[in-house]
C-alpha positions in Angstrom: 94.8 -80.1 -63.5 93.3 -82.9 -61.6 94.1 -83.4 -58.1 94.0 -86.9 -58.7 96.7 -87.1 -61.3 99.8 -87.7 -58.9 98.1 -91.3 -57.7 98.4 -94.5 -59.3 95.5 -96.9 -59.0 97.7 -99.8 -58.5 99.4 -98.5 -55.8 96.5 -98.0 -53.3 95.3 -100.7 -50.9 91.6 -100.4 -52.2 90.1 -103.4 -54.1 90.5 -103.6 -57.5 87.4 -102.4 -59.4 88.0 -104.6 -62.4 87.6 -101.8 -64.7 83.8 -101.2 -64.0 83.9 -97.7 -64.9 85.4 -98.2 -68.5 82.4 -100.7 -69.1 80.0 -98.5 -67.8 80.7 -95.7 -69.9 79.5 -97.9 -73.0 76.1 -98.6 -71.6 72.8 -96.0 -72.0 73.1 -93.9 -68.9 69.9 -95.8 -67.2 71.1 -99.2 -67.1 74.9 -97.8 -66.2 73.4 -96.3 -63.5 71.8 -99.5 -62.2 74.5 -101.6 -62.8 76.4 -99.0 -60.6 74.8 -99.0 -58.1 74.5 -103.1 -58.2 77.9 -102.8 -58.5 78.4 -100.3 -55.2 75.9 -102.8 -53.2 77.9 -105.8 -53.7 81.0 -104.6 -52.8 79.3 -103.3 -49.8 77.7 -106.6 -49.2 81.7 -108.3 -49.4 83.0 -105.4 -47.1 80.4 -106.3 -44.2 80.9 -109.5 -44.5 84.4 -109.2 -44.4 84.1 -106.6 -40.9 81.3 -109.1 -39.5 83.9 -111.8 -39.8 86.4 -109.9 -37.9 84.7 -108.3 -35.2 84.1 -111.4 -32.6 80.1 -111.8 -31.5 79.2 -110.8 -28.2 77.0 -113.5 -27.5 
């Protein structure tokens, strides 16, 4: 059994992924893997930006 199975997607409070994984899984494993990690950096890029926003500058 996965220890996963109990949660539903739609109920978390994480950002939707827009199904990235489904259309990853049709790619060769090279350019999945890219576009992952593209994918990964991007959303970290939104989630800084999002903090920095937030966080008032000390200057």
């Amino acid at each position: 059994m996965d220890d996963y199975e109990h949660l539903d997607p739609d109920e978390s409070e994480y950002a939707p992924v827009d199904h990235t994984a489904q259309r990853l899984a049709l790619l060769p494993l090279e350019e999945a893997h890219d576009r992952l990690l593209l994918t990964v950096a991007q959303e970290a890029d939104r989630l800084a930006k999002e903090i920095a926003a937030r966080i008032p500058s000390e200057n």
